[in-house]
NULUMSE-57892 format. One line per field, with one value per residue: residue in one letter; x, y, z of N, C-alpha, C, O in turn. Coordinates in nm, 3 decimals, padded with zeros to 5 digits. Each point is the difference from the previous one (the first is absolute). Layout:
REM residues N
code <- c(A:...)
n_X <- c(X:...)
n_Y <- c(Y:...)
n_Z <- c(Z:...)
ca_X <- c(X:...)
ca_Y <- c(Y:...)
ca_Z <- c(Z:...)
c_X <- c(X:...)
c_Y <- c(Y:...)
c_Z <- c(Z:...)
o_X <- c(X:...)
o_Y <- c(Y:...)
o_Z <- c(Z:...)
***
This chain:
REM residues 117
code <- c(X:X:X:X:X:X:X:X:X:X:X:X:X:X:X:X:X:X:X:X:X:X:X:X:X:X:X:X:X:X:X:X:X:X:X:X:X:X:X:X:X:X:X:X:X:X:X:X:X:X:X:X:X:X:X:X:X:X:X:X:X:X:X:X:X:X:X:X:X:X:X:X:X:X:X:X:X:X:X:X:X:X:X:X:X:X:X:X:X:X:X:X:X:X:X:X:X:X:X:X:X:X:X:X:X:X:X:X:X:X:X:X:X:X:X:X:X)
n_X <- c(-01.895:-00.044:00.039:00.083:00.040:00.059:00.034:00.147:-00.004:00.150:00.130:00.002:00.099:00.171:-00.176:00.180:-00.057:-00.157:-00.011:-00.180:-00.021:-00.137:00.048:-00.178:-00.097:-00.098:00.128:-00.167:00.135:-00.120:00.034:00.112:-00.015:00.093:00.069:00.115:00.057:00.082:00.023:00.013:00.201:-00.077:-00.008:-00.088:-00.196:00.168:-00.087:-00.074:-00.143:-00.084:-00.096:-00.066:00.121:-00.111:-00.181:00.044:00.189:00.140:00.126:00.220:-00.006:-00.005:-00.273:-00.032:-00.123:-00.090:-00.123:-00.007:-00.206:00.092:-00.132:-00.067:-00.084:00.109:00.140:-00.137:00.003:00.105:00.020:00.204:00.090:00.175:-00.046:00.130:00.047:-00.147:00.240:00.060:00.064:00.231:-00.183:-00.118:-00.014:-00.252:-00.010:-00.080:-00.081:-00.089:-00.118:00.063:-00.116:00.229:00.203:-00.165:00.152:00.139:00.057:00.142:00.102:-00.126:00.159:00.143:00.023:00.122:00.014:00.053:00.156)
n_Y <- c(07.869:-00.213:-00.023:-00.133:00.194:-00.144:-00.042:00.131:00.013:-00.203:00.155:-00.216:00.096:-00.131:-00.190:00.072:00.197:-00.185:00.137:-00.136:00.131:00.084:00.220:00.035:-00.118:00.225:00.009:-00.137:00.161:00.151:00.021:00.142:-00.206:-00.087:00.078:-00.179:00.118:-00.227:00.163:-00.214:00.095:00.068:00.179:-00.205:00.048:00.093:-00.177:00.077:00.176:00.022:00.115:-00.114:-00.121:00.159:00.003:00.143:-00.065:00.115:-00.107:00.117:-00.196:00.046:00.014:-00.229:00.126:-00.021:-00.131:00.245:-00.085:00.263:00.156:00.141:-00.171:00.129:-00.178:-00.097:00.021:-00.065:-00.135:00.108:-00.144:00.079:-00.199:00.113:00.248:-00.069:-00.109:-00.114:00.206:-00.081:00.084:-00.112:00.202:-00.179:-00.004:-00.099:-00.022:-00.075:-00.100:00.180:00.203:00.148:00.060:00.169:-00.056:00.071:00.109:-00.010:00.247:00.035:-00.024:00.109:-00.199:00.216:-00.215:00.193:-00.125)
n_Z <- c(-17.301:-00.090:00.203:-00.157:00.162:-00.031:00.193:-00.105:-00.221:-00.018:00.012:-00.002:00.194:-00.054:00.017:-00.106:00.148:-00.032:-00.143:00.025:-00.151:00.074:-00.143:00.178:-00.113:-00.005:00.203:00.062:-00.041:00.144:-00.249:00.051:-00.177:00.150:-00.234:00.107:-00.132:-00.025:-00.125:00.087:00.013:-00.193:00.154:00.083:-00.090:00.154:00.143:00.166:-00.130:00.209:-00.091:00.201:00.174:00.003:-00.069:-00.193:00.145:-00.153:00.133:-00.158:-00.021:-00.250:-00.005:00.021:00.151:-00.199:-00.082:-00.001:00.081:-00.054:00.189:-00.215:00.123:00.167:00.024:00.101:00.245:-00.180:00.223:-00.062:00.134:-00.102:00.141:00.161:-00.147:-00.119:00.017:00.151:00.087:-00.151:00.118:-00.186:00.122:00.064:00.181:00.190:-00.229:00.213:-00.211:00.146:-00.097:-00.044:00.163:00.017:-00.197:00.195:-00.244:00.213:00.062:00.193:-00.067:-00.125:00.015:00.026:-00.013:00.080:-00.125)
ca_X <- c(00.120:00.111:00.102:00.079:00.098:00.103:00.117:00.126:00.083:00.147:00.077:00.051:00.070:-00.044:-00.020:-00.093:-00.197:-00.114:-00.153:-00.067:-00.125:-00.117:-00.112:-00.116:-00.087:-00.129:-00.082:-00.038:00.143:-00.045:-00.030:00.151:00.103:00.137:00.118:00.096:00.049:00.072:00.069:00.150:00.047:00.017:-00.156:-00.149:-00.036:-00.019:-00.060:00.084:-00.105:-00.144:-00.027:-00.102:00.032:00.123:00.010:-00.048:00.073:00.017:00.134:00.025:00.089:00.135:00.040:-00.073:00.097:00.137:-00.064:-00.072:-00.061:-00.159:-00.083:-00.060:-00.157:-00.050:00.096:-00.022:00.187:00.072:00.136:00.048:00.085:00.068:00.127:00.079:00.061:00.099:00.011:-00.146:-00.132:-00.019:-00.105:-00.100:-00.129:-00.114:-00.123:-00.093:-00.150:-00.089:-00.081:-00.077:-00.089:-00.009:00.095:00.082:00.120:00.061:00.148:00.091:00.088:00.177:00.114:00.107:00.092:00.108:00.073:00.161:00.092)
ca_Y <- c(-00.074:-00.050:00.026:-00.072:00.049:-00.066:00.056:-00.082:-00.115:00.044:-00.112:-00.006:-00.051:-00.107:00.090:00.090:00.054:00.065:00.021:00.031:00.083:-00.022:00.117:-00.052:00.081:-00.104:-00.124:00.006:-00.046:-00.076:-00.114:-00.086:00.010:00.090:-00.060:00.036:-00.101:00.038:-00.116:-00.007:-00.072:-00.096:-00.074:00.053:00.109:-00.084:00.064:00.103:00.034:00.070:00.087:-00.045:00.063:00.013:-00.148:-00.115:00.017:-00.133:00.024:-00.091:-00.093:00.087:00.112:00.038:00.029:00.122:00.070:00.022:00.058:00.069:00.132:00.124:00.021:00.063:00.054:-00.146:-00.101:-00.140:00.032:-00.103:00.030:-00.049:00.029:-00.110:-00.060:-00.103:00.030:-00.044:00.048:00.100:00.010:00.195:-00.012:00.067:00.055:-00.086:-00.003:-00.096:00.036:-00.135:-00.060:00.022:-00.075:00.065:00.007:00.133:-00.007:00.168:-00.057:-00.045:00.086:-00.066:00.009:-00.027:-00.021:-00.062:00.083)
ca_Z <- c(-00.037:00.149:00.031:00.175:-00.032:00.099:00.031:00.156:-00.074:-00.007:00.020:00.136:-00.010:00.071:00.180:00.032:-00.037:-00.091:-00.003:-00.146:00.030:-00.124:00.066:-00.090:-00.019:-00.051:00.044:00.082:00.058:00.168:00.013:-00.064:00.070:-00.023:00.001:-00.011:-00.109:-00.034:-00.108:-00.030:-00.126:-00.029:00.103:-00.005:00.143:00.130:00.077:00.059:00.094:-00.071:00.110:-00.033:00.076:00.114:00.047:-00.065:-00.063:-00.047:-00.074:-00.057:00.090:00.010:00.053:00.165:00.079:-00.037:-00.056:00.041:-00.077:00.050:-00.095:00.120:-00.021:-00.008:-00.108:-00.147:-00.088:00.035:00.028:-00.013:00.084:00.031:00.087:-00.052:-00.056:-00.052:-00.127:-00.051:-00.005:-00.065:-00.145:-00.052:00.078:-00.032:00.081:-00.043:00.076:-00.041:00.117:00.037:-00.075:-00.176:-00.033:-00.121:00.028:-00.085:00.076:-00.070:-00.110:00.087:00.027:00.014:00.120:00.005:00.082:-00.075:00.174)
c_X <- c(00.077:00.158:00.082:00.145:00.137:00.116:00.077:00.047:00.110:00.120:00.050:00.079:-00.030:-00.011:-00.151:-00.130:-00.007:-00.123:-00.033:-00.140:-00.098:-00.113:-00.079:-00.083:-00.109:-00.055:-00.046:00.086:-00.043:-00.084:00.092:00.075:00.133:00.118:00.110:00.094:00.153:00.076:00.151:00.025:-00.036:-00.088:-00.092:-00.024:-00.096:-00.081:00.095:-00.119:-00.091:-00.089:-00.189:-00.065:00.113:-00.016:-00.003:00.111:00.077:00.140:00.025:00.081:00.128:00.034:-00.064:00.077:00.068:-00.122:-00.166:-00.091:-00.126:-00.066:-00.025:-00.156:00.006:00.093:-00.002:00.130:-00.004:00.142:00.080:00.127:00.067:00.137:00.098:-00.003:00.059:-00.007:-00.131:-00.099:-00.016:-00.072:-00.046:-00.121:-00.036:-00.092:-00.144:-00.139:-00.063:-00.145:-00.083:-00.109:-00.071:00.060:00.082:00.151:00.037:00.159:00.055:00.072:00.150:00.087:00.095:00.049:00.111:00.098:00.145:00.104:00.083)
c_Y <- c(-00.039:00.050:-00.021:00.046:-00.043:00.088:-00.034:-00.054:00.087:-00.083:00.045:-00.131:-00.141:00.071:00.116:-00.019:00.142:00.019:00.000:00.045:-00.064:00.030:-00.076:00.089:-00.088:-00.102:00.041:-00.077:-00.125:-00.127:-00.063:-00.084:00.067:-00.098:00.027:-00.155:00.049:-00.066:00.057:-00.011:-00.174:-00.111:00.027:00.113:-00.084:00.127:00.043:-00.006:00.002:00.058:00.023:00.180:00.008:-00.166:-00.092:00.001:-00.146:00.001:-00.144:-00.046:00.061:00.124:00.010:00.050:00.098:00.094:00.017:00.049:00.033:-00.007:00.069:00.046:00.149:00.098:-00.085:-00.040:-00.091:00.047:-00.189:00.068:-00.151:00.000:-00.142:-00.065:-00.083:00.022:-00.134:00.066:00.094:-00.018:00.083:-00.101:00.065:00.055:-00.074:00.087:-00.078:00.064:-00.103:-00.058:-00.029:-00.112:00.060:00.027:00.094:-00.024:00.103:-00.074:-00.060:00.040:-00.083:-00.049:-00.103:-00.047:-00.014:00.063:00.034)
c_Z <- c(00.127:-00.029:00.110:-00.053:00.091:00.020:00.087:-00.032:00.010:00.045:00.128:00.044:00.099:00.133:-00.059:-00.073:-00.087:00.047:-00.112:00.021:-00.144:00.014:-00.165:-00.051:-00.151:00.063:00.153:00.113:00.091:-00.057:-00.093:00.069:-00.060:00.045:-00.072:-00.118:-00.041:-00.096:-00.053:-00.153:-00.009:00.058:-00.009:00.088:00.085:00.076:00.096:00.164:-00.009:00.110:-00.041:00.112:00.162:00.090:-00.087:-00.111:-00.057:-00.050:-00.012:00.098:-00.034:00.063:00.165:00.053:-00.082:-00.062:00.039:-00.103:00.050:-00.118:00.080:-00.161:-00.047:-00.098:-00.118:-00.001:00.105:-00.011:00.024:00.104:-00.033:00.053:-00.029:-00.128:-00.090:-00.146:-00.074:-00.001:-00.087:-00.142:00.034:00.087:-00.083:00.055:-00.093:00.096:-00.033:00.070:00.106:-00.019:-00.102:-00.067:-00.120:00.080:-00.082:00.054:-00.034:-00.089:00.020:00.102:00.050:00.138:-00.036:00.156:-00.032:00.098:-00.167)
o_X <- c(00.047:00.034:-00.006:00.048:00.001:00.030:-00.032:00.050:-00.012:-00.024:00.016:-00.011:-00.102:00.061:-00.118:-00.028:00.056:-00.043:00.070:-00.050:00.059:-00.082:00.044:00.021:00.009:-00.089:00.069:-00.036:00.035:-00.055:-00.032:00.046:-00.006:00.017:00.001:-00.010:00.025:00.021:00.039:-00.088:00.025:-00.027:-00.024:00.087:-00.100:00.007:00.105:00.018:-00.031:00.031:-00.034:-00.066:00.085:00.094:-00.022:-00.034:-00.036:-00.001:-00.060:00.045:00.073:00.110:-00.009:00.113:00.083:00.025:-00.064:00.054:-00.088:00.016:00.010:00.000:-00.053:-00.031:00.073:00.059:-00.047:00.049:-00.063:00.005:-00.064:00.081:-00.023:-00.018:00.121:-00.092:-00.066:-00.096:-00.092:00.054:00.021:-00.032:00.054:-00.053:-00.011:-00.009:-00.001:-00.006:-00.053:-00.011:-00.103:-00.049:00.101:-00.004:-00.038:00.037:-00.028:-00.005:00.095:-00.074:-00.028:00.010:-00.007:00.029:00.035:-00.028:00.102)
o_Y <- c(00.075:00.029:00.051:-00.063:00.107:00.061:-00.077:-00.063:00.122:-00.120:00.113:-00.100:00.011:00.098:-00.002:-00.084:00.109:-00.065:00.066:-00.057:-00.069:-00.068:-00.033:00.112:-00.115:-00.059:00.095:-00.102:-00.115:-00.068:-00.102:00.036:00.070:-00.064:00.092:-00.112:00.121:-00.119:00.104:-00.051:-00.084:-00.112:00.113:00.026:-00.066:00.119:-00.028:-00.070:-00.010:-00.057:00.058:00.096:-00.082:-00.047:-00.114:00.029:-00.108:00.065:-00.098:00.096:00.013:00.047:00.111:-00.028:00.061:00.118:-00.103:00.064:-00.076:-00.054:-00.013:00.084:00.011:00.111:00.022:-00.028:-00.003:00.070:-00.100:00.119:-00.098:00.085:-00.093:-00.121:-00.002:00.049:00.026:-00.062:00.081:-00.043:00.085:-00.116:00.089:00.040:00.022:00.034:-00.018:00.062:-00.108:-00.119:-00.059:-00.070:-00.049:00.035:00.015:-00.048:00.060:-00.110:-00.032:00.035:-00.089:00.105:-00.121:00.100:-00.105:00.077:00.068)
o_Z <- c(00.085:-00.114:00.111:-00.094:00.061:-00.102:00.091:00.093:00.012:00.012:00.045:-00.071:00.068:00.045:00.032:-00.086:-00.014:00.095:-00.077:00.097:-00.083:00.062:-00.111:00.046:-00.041:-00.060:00.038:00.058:-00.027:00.087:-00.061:00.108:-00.102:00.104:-00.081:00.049:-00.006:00.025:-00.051:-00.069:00.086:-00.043:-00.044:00.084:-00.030:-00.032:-00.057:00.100:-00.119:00.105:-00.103:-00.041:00.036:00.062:00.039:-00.114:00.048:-00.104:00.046:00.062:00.098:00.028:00.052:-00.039:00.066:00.025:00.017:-00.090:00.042:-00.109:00.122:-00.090:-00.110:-00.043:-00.097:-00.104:00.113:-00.088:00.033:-00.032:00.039:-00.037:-00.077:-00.011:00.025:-00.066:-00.100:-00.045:00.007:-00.103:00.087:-00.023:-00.066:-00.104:-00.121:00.118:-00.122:00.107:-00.025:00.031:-00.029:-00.089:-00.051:00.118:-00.116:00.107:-00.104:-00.056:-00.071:00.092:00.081:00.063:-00.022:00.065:-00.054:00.091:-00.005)
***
């Protein structure tokens, strides 16, 4: 059974970081890609990141420069660090696995990020 579990969601205030984590399991982590989605009230869910590997990374033009996205292969997570911020960046991120040669897609179940002063 897959499982993509997410954490680090919470509120925080304009300016500041988060980390969001998303520990996997049921899938053969090192040929995933791995990403990151986020959907606002009332909006579609938008891509955010995606992390193929440590050189093969992809963000959305809202977040270059403020937000960072690993993995660590040997813990099955995908990590999301975001910095600077904004009350636009507050939806429930998803954590996404795709495979790279299955193409089978799996999603958690969320977690909130809240930006508000």
């Amino acid at each position: 059974q897959v499982q993509l579990v997410e954490s680090g969601g919470g509120l925080v205030q304009p300016g500041g970081s988060l980390r969001l984590s998303c520990a996997a399991s049921g899938i053969a982590f090192n040929i995933y890609t791995m990403g990151w989605y986020r959907q606002a009230p009332g909006k579609q869910r938008e891509l955010v990141a995606t992390i193929r590997s440590s050189i093969s990374t992809n963000y959305a033009d809202s977040v270059k420069g403020r937000f960072t996205i690993s993995r660590d292969n040997a813990k099955n997570t995908v990590y999301l660090q975001m910095n600077s911020l904004k009350p636009e960046d507050t939806a429930v991120y998803y954590c996404n696995a795709v495979g790279i040669i299955s193409k089978d897609s799996y999603w958690g179940q969320g977690t909130q990020v809240t930006v508000s002063s």
